[in-house]
C-alpha positions in Angstrom: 12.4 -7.3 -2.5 11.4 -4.5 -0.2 9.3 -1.6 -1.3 8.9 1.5 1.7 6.9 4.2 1.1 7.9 7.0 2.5 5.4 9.7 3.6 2.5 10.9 1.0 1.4 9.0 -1.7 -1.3 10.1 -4.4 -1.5 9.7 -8.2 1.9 12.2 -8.1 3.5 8.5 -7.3 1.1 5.7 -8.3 2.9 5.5 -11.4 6.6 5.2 -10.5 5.0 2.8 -8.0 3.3 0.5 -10.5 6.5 0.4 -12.1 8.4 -0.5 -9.6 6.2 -3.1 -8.5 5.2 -4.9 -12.4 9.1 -4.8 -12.5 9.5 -6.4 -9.1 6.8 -9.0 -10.1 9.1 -10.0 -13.1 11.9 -10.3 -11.5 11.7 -11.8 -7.7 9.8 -14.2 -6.2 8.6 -12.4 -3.1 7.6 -8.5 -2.6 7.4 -7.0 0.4 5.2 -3.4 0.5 6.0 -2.2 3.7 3.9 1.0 4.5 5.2 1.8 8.1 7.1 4.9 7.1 4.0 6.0 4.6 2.2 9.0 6.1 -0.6 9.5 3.6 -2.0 7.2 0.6 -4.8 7.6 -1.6 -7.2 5.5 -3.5 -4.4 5.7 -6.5 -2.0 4.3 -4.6 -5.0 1.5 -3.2 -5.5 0.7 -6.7 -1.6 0.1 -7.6 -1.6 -2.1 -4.5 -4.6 -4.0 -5.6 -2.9 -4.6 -9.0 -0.1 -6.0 -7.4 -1.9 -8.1 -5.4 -3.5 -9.5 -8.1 -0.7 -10.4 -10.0 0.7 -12.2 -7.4 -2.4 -14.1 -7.3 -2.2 -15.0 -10.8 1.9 -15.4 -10.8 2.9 -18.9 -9.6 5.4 -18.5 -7.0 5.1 -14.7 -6.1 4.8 -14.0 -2.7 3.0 -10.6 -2.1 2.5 -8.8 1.6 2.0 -5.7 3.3 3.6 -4.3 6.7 1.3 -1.9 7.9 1.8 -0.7 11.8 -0.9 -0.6 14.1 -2.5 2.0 14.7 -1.1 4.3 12.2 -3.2 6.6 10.1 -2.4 3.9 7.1 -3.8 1.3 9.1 -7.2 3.0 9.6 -7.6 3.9 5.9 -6.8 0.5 5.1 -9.4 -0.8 7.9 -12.0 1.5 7.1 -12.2 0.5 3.2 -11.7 -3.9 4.3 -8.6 -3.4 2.3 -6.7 -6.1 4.4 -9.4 -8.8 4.5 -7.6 -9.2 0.7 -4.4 -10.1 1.7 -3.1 -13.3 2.9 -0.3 -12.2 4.2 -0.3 -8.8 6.6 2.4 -8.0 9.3 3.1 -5.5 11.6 6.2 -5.1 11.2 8.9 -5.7 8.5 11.1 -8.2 10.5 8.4 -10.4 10.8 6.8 -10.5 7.5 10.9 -11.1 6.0 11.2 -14.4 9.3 7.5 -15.9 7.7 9.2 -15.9 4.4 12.6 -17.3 5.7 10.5 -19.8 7.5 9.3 -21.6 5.0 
């Protein structure tokens, strides 16, 4: 499953995004956030990410990763809080996170 945000994201949306990702979790074996259209996020939405990846830690078989673009004004949040040195699995782009999976 694929999950895009699309442009700001604050505690207005960290709870229909916790949703959609616990329901994800329950229901697919791989979840892909992909924040390359996301404009804005705040520690809210940092926190519903870190749940997620935490569950996927503690879920057998879910696969968990994150698209972020280069560059982007995502990207340096993420950077400038070591958000990323958390995740195992990081692309730049969408296409290549979905081949990794495909791949194996």
């Amino acid at each position: 499953m694929v999950v895009s945000l699309h442009g700001d994201h604050d505690l207005s949306t960290a709870g229909e995004l916790r949703d959609t990702l616990t329901t994800a979790a329950g229901a697919v074996e791989r979840i892909v956030v992909d924040l390359t259209p996301t404009e804005f996020l705040d520690s809210t939405i940092l926190a519903v990410l870190l749940e997620a990846i935490v569950q996927a830690r503690t879920r057998p078989g879910l696969g968990f990763a994150l698209v972020i673009p280069p560059g982007s004004a995502v990207a340096r949040t993420l950077d400038l809080v070591a958000f990323t040195m958390m995740l195992d699995q990081v692309y730049k782009r969408r296409d290549d996170a979905l081949a990794a999976w495909r791949a194996e």
